[in-house]
DSSP file (Angstrom, degrees, kcal/mol; ACC not computed):
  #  RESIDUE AA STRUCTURE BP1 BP2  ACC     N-H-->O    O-->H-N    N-H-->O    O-->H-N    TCO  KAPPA ALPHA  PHI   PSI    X-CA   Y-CA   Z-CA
    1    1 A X              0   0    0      0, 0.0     2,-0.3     0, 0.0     0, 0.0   0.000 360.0 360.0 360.0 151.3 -209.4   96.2  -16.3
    2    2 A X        -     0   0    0      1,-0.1     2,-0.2     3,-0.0     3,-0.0  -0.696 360.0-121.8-106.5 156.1 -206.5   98.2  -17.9
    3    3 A X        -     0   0    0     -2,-0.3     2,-0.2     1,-0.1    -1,-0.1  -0.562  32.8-104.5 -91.5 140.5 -204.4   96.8  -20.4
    4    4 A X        -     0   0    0     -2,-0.2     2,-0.6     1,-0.1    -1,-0.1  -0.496  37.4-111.0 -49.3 132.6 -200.5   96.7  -19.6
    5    5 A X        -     0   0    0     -2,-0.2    -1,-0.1     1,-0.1     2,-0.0  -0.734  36.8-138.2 -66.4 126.8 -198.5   99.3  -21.5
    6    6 A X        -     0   0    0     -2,-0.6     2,-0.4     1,-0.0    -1,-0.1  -0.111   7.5-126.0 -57.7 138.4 -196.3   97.3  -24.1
    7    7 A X        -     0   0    0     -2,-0.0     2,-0.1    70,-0.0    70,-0.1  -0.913  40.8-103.3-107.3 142.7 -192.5   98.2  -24.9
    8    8 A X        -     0   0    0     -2,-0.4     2,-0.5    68,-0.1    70,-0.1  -0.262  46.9-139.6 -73.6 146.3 -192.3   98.8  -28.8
    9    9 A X        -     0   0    0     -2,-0.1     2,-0.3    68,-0.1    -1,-0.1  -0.854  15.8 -96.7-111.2 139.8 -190.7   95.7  -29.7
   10   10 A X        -     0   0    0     -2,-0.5    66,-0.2     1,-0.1    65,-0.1  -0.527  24.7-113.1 -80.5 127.7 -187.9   95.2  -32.3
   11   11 A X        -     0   0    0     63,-0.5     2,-2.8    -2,-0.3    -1,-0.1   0.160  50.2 -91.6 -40.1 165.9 -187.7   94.3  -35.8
   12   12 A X  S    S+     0   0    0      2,-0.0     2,-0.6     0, 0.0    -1,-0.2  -0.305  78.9 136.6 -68.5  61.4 -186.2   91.3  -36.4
   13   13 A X        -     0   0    0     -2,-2.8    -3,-0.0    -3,-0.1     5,-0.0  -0.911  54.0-107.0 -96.6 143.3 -183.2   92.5  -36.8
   14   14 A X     >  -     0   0    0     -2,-0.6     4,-1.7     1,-0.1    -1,-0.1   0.108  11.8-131.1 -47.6 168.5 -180.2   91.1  -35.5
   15   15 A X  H  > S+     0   0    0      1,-0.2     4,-3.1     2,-0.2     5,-0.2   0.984 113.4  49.5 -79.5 -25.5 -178.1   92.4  -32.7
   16   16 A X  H  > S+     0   0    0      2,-0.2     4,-0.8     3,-0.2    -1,-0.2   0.943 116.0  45.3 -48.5 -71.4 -174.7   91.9  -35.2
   17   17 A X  H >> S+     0   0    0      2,-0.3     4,-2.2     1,-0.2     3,-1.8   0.926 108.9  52.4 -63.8 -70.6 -176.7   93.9  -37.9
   18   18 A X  H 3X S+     0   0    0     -4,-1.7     4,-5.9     1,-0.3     5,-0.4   0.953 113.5  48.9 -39.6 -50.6 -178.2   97.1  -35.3
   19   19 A X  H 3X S+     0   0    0     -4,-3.1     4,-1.3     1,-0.2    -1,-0.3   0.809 110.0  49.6 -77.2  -4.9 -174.2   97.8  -34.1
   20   20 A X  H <X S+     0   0    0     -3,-1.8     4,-2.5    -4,-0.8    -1,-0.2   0.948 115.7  39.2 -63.6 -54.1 -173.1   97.8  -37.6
   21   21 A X  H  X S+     0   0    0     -4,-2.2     4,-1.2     1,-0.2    -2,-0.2   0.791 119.6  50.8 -73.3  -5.4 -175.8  100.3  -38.6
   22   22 A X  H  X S+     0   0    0     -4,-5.9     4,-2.0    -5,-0.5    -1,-0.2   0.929 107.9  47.6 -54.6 -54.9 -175.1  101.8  -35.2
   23   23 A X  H  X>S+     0   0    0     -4,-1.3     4,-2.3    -5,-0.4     5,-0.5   0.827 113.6  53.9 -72.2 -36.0 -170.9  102.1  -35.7
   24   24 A X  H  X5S+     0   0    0     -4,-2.5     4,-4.5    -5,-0.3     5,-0.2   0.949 110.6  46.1 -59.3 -69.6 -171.8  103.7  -39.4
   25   25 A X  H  X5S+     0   0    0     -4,-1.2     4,-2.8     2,-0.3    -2,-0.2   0.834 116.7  40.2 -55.3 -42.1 -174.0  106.4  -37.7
   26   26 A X  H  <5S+     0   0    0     -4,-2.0     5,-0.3     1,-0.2    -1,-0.3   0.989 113.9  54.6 -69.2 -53.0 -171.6  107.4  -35.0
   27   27 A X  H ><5S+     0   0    0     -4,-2.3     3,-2.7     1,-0.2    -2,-0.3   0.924 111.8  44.2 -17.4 -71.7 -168.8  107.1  -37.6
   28   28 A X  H 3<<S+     0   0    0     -4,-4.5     2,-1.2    -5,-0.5    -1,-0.2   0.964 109.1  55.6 -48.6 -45.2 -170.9  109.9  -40.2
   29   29 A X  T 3< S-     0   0    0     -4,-2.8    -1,-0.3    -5,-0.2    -2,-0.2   0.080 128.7-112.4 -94.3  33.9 -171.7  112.2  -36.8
   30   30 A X    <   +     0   0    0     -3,-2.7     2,-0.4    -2,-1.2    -3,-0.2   0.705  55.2 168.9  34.0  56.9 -167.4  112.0  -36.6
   31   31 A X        -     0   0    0     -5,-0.3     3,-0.4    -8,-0.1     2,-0.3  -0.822  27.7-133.4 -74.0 124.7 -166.9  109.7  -33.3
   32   32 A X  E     +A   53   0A   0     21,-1.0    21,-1.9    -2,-0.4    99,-0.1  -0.733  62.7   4.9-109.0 158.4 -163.8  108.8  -33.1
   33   33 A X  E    S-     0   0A   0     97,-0.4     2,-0.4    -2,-0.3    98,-0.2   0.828  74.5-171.2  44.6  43.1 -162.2  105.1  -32.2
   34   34 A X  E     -     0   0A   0     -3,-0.4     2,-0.4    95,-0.3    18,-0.2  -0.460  10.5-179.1 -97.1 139.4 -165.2  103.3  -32.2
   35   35 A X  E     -A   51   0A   0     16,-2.9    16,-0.7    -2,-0.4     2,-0.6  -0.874  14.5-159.3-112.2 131.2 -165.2   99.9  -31.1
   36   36 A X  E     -A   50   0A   0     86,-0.5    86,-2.4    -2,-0.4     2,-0.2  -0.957   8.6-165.9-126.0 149.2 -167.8   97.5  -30.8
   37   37 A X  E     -E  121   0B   0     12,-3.3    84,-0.2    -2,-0.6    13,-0.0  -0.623  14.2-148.8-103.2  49.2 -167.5   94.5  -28.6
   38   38 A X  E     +E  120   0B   0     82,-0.9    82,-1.2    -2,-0.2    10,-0.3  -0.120  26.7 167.7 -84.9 118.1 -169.8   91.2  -28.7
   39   39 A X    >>  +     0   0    0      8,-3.3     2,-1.4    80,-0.2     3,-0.7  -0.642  18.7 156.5-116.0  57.7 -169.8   90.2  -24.9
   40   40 A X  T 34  +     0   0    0      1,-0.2     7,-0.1    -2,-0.2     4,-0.1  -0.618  66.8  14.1 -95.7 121.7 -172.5   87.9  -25.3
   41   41 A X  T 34 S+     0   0    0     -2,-1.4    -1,-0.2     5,-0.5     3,-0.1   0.770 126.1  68.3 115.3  30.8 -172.8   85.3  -23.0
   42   42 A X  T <4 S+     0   0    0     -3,-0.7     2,-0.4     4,-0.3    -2,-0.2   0.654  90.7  49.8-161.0 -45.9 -170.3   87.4  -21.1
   43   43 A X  S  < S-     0   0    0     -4,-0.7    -2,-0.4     3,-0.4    -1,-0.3  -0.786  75.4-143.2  32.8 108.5 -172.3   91.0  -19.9
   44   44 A X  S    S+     0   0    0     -2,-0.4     3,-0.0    -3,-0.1    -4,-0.0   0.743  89.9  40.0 -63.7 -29.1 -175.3   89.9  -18.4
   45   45 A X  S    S+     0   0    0      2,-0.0     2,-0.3     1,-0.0    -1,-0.1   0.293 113.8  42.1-126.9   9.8 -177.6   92.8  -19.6
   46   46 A X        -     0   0    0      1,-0.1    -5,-0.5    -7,-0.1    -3,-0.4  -0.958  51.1-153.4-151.6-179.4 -176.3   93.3  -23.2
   47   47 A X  S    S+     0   0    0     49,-1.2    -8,-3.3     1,-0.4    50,-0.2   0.825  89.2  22.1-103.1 -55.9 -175.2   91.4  -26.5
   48   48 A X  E     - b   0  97A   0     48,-0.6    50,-0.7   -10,-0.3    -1,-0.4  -0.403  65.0-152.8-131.1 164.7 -172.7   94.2  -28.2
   49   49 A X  E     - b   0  98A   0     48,-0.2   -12,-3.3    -2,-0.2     2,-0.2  -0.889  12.3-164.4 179.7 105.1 -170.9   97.1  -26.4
   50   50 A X  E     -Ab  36  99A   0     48,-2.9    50,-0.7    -2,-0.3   -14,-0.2  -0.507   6.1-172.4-116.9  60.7 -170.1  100.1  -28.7
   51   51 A X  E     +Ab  35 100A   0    -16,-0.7   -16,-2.9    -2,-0.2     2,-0.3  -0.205  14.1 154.0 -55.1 123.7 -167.6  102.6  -27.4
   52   52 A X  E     - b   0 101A   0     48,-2.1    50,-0.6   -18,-0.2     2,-0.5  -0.965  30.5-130.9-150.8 150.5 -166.8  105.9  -29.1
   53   53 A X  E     -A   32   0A   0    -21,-1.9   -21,-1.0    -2,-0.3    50,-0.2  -0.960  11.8-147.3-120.0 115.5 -165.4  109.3  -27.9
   54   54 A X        -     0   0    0     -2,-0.5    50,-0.4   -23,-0.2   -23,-0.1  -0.188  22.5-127.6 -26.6 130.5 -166.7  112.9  -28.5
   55   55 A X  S    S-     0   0    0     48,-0.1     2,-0.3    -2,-0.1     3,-0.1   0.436  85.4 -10.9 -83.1  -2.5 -164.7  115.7  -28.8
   56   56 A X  S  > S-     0   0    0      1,-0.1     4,-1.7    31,-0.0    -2,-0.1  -0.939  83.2 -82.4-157.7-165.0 -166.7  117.7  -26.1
   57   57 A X  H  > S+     0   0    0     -2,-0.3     4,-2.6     2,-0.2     5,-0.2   0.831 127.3  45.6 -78.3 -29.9 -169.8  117.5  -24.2
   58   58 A X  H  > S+     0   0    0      2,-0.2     4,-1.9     1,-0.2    -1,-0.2   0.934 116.2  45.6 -59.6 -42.6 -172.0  119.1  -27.3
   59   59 A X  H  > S+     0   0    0      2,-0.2     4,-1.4     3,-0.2    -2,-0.2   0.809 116.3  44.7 -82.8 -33.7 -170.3  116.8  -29.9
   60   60 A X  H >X S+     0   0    0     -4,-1.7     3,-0.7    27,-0.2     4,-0.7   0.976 115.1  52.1 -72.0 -50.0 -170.9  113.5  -27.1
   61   61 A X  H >X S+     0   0    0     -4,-2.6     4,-7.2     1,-0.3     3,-1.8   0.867 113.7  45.4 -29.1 -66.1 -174.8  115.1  -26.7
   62   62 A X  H 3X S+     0   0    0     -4,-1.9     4,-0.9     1,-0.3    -1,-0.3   0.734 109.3  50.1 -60.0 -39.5 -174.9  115.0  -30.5
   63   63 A X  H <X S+     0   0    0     -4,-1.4     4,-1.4    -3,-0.7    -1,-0.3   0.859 114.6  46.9 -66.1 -37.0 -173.5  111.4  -30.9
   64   64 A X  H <X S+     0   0    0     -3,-1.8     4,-3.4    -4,-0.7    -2,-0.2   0.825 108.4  56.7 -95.7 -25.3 -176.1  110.1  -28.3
   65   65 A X  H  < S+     0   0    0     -4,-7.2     4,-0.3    -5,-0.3    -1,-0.2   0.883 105.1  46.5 -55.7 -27.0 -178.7  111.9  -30.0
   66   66 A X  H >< S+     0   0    0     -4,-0.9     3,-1.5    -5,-0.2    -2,-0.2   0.941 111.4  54.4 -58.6 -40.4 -178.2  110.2  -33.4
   67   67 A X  H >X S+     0   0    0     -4,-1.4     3,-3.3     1,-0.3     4,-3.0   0.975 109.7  50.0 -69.6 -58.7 -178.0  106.9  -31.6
   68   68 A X  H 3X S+     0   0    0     -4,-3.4     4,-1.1     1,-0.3    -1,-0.3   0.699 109.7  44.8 -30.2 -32.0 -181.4  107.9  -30.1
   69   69 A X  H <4 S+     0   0    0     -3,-1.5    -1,-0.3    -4,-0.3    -2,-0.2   0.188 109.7  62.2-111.2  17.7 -183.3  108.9  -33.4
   70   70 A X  H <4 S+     0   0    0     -3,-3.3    -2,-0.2     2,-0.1    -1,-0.1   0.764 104.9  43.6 -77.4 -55.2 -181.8  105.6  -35.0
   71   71 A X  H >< S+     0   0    0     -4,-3.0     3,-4.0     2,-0.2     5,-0.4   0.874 120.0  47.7 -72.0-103.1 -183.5  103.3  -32.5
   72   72 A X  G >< S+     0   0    0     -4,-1.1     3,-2.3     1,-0.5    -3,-0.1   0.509 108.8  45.0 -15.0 -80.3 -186.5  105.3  -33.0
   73   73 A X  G 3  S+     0   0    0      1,-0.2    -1,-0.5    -4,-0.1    -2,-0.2   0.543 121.8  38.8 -56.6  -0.2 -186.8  105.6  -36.1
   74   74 A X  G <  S-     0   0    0     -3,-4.0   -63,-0.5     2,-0.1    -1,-0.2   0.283 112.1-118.6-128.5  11.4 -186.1  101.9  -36.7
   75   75 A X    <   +     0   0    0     -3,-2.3    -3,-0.1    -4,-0.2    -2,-0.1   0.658  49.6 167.1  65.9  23.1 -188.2  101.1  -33.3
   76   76 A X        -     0   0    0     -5,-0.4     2,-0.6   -66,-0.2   -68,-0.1  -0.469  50.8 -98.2 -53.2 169.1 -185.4   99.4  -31.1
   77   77 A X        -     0   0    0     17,-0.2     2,-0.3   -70,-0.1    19,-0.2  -0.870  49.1-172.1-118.9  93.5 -186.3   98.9  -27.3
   78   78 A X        -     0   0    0     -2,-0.6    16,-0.2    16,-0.1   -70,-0.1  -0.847  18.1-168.8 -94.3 149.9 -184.5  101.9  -26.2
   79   79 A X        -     0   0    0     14,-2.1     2,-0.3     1,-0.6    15,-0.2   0.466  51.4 -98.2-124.1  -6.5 -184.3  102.1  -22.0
   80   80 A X  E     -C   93   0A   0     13,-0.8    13,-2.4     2,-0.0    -1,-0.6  -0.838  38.5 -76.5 116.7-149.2 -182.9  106.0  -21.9
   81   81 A X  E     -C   92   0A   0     -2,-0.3     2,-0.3    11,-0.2    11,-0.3  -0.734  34.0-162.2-143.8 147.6 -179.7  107.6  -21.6
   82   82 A X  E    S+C   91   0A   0      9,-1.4     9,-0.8    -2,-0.2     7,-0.0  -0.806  82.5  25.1-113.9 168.3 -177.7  108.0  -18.1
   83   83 A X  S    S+     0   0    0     -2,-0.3     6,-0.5     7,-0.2     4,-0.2   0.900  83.8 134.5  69.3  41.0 -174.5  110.8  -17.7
   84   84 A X        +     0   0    0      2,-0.1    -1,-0.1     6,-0.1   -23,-0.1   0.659  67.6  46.6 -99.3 -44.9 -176.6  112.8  -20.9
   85   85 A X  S    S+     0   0    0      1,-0.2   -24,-0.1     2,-0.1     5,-0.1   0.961 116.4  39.7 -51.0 -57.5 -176.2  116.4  -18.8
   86   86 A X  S    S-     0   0    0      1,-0.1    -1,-0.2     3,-0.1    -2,-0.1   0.779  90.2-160.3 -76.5 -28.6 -172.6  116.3  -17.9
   87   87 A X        +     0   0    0     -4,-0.2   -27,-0.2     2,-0.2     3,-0.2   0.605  63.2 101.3  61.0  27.1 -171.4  114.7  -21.4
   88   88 A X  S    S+     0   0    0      1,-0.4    15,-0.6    14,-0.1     2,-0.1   0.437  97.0  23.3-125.2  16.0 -168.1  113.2  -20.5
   89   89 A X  S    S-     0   0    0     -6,-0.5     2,-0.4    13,-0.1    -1,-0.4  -0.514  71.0-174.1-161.4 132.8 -169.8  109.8  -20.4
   90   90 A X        -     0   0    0     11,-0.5    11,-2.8    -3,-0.2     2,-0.4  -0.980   5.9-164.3-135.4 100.5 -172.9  109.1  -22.2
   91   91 A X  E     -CD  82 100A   0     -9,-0.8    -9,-1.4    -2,-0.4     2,-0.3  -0.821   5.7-175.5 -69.2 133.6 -174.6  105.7  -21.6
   92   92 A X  E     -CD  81  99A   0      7,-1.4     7,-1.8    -2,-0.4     2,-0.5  -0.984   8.7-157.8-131.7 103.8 -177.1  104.9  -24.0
   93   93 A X  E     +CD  80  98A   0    -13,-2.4   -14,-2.1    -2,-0.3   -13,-0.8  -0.867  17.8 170.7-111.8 119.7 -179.2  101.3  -23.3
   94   94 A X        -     0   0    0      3,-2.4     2,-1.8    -2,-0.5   -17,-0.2  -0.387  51.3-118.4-128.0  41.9 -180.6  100.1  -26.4
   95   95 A X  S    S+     0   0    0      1,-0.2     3,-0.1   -19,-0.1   -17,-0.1  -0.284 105.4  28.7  41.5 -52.1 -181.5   97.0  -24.5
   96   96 A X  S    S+     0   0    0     -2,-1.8   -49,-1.2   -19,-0.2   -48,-0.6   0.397 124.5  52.0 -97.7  14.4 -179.4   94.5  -26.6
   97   97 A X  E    S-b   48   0A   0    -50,-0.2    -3,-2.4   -51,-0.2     2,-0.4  -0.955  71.7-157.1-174.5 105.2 -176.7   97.0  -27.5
   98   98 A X  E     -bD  49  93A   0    -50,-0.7   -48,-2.9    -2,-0.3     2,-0.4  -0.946  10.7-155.3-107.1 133.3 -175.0   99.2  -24.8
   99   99 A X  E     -bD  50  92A   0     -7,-1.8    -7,-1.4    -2,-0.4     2,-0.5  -0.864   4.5-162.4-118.6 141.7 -173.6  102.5  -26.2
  100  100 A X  E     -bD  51  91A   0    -50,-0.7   -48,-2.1    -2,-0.4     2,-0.8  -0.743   7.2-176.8-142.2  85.3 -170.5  104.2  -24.2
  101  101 A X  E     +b   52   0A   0    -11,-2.8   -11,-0.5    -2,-0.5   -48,-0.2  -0.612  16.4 168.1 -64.5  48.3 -170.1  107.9  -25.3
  102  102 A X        -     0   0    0     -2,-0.8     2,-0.2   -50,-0.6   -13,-0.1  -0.477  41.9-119.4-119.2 148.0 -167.1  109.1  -23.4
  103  103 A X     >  -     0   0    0    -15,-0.6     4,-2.4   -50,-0.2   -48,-0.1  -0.387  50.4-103.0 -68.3 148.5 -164.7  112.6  -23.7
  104  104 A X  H >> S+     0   0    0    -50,-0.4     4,-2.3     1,-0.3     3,-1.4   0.877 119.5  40.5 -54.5 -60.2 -160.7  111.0  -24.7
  105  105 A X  H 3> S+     0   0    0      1,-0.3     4,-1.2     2,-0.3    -1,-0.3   0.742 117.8  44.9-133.5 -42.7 -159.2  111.5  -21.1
  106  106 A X  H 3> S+     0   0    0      1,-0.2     4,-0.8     2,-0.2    -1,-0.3   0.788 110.9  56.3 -95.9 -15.5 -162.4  110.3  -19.1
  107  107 A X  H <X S+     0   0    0     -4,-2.4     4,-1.2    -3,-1.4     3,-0.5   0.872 111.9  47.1 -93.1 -33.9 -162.8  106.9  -21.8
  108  108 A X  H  < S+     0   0    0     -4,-2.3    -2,-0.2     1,-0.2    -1,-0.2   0.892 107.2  50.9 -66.1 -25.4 -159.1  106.1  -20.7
  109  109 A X  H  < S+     0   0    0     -4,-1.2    -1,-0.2    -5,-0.2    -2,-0.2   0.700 115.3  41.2 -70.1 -22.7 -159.5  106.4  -17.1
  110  110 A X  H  < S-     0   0    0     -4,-0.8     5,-0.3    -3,-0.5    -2,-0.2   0.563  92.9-157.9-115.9 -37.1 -163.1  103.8  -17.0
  111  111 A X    >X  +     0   0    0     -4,-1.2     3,-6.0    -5,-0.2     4,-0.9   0.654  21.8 173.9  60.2   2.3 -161.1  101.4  -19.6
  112  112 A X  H 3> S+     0   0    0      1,-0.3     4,-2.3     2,-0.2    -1,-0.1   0.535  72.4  54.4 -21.9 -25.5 -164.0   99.9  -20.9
  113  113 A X  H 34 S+     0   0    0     -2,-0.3    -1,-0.3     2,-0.2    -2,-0.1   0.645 111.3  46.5-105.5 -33.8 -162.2   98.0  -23.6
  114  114 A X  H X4 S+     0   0    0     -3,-6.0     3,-2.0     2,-0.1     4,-0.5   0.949 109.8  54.4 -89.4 -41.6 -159.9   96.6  -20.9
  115  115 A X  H 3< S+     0   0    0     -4,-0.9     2,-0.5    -5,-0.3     3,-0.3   0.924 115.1  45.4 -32.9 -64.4 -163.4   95.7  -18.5
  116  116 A X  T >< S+     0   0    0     -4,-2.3     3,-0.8    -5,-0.3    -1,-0.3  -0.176  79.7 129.5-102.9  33.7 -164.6   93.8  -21.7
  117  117 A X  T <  S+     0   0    0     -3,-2.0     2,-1.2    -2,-0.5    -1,-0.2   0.964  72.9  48.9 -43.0 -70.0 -161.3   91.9  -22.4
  118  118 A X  T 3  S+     0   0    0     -4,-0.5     2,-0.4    -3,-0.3    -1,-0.3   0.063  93.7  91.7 -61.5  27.4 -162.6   88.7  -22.8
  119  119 A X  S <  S-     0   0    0     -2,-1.2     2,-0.6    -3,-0.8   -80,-0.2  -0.907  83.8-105.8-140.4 143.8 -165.8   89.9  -25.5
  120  120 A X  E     -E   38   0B   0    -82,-1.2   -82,-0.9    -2,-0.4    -2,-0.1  -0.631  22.7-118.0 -54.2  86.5 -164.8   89.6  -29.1
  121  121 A X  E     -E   37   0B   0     -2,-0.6     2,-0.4   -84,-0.2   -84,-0.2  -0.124  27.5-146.4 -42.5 140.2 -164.0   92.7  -31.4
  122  122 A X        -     0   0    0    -86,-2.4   -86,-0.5  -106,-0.0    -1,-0.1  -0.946  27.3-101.2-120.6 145.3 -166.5   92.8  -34.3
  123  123 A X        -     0   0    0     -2,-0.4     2,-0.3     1,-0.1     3,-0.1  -0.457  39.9-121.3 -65.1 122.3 -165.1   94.2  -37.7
  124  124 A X        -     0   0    0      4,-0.2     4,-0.1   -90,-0.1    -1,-0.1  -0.511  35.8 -95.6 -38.1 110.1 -166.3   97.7  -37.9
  125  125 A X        -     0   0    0     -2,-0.3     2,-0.1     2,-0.1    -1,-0.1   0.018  63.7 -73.9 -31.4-168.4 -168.6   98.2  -41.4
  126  126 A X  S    S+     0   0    0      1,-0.2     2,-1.3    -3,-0.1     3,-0.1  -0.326 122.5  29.3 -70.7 152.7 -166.5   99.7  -44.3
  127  127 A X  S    S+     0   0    0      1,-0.1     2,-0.4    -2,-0.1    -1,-0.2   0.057  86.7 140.9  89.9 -64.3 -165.6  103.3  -43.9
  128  128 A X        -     0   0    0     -2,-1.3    -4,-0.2    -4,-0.1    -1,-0.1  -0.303  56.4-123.1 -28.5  84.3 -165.7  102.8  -40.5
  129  129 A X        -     0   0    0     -2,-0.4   -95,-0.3   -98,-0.2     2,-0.1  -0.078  38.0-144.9 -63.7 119.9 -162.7  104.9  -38.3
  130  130 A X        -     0   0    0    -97,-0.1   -97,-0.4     1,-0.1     2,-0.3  -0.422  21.7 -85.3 -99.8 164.9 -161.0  102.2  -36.3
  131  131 A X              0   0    0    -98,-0.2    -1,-0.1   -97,-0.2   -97,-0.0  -0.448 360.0 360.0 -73.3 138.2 -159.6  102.2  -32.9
  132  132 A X              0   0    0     -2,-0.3    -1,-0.1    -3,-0.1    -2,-0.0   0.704 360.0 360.0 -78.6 360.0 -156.0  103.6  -33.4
């Protein structure tokens, strides 16, 4: 009988801990306004909600690509990418940890930050480029 394939399972890290080293990463790869959001108990399918906007579709590509080789390389439960071609909103599901990649003019029009009123702002690491 064949054995189920396994999803790589995540250090113990916390979910607090990942979107900090998350907010740093986008921050270096120069994303701007990022916000992160802890809707737990609030969002049914995530903890944290990390909004930042790309100044085009190469630079949003580039942003969800860091995010990508982050989780990898530090073995997070990554689920994919939706809205990766068109790059003027770039979902990113990092199972506990939803990442929201949007161009300026299409991340005011979706509001996320107004959707997630009611979830808690979490202080951005040091360094860290704040929502204006």
């Amino acid at each position: 009988m064949k054995k189920k394939p396994t999803l790589p399972t995540t250090p113990g890290i916390p979910t607090e801990q990942k979107s900090q080293m998350l907010a740093t990463l986008l921050d270096e790869k120069q994303g701007e306004d990022i916000v992160v959001l802890d809707v737990t108990g609030i969002c049914p399918i995530a903890e944290h909600i990390i909004v930042v906007t790309g100044r085009g579709q190469r630079h949003a590509q580039s942003l969800a690509d860091a995010a990508l080789h982050l989780a990898k390389e530090h073995k997070f439960v990554s689920f994919g990418t939706e809205g990766y071609d068109a790059g003027t909103w770039i979902l990113v599901d990092l199972n506990d940890i939803i990442i929201h990649i949007f161009q300026d003019e299409v991340r005011h029009f979706y509001n996320i930050e107004g959707l997630w009123a009611e979830g808690k702002r979490v202080d951005a690491p040091t360094g860290v480029a704040r929502e204006k």
